[in-house]
C-alpha positions as CSV (number, residue, x, y, z in Angstrom):
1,X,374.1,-151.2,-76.5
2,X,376.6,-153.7,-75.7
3,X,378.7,-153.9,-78.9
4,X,379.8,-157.7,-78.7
5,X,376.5,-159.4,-78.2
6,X,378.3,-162.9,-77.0
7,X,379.5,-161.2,-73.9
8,X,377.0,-160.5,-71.5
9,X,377.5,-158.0,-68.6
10,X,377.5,-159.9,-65.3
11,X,375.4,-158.5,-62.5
12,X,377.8,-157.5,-59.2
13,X,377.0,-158.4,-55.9
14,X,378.7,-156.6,-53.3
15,X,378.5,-157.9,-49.6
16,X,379.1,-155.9,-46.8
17,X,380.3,-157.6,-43.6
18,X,380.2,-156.1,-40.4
19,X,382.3,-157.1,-37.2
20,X,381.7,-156.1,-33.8
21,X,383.7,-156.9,-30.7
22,X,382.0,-157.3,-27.1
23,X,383.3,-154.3,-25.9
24,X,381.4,-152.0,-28.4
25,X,377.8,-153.3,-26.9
26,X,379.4,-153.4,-23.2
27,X,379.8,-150.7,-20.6
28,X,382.4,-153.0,-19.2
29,X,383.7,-156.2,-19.5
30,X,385.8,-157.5,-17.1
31,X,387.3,-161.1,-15.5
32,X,386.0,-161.5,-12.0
33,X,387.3,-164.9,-11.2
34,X,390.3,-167.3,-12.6
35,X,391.2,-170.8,-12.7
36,X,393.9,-172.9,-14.4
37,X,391.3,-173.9,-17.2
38,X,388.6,-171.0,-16.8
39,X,387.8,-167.7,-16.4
40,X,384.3,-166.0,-15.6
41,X,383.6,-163.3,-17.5
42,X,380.8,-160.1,-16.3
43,X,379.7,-157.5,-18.5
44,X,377.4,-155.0,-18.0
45,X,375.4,-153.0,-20.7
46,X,374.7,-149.2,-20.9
47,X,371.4,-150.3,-19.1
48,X,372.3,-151.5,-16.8
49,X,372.0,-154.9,-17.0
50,X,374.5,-157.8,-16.6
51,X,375.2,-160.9,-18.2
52,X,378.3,-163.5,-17.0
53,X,379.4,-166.5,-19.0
54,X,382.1,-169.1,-18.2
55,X,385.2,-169.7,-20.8
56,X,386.5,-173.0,-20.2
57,X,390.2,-173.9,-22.0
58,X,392.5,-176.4,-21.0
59,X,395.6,-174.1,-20.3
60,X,393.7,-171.1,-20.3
61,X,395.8,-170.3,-17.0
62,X,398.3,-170.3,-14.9
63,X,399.6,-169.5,-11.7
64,X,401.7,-166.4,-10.7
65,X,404.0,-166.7,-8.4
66,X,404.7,-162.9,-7.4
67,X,400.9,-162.0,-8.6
68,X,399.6,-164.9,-6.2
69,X,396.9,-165.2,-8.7
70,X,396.0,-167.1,-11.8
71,X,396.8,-164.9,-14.6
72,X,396.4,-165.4,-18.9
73,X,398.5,-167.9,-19.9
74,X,400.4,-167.3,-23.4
75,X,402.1,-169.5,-25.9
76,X,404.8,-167.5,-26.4
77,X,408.0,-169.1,-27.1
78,X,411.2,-166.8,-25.9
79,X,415.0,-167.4,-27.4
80,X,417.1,-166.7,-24.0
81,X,421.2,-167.2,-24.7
82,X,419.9,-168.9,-28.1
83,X,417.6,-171.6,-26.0
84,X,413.9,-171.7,-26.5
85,X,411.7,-171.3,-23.2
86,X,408.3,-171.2,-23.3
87,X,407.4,-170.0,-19.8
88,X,403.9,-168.3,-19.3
89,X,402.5,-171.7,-19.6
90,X,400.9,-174.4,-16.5
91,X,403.6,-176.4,-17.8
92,X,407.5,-174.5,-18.3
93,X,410.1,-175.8,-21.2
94,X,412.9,-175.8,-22.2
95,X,413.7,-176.8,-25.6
96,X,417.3,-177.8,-26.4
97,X,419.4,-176.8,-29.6
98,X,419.3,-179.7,-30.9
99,X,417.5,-183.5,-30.9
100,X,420.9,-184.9,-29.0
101,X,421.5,-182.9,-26.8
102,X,422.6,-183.8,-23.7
103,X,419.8,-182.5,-21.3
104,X,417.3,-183.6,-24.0
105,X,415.5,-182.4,-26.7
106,X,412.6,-180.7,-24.3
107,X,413.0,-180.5,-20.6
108,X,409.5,-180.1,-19.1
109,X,408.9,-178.6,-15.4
110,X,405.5,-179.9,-14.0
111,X,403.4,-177.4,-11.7
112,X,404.1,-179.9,-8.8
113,X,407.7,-179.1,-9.6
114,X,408.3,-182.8,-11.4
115,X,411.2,-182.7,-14.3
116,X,410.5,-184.7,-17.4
117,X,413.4,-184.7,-20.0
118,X,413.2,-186.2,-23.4
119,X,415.0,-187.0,-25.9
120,X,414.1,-189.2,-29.2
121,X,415.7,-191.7,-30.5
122,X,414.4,-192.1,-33.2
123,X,411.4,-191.9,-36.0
124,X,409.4,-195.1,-36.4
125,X,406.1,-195.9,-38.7
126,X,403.4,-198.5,-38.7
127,X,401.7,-199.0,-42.1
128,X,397.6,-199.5,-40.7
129,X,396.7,-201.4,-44.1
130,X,399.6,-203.6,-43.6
131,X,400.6,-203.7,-40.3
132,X,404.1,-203.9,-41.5
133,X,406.7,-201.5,-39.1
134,X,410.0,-199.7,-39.8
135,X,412.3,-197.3,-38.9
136,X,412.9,-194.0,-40.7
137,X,415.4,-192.4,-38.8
138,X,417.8,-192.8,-35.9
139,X,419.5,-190.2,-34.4
């Protein structure tokens, strides 16, 4: 008998969620083929039988040079003598130290071996109701 008879006991509900991965229903998995912005993906089942699907990602990845093969690409970002690099990209940069810096703020490397260096100049706004523009910052 529940002593207070303004409180009422509330029923629980408990939910169990179960996760799986591909590998636990796969004999193998495996990546038989890589582009910049794909990879084609086998398994095959305890059964025997295969299946093969296509991811597709911009930057998914990017070219080795002492692999000579398209490997996973990362967004890591590594701190070499106190610079930023981020290097297992398509695309390699450099980030500088600071927004004036003298080689600029990012120094991009293309894959066809282009440099692009920026540095900004500056923070500006447009107000869309308005239309009205300004300046927030120059560095």
């Amino acid at each position: 008998m529940n002593p207070n008879p303004t409180l009422k006991p509330l029923p629980i509900l408990c939910l169990g969620v179960a996760t799986f991965s591909l590998t636990s229903f796969a004999q193998l998995v495996e990546v038989i083929e890589r582009g910049p912005h794909h990879a084609v993906v086998q398994t095959i089942l305890p059964d025997g039988t295969t299946n093969q699907f296509t991811q597709l990602q911009t930057g998914l990845n990017r070219w080795s040079e002492t692999d000579r093969q398209y490997v996973p690409a990362s967004d890591e970002v590594e701190l070499v003598n106190g610079v930023p690099l981020a290097r297992k990209t398509q695309y390699q940069v450099i980030f500088g130290k600071t927004l004036d810096a003298p080689e600029g703020a990012v120094d991009l490397l293309m894959v066809d071996g282009r440099r692009v260096r920026a540095r900004p100049m500056g923070i500006a706004y447009t107000e869309f109701q308005s239309g009205q523009a300004g300046a927030r910052a120059c560095l």
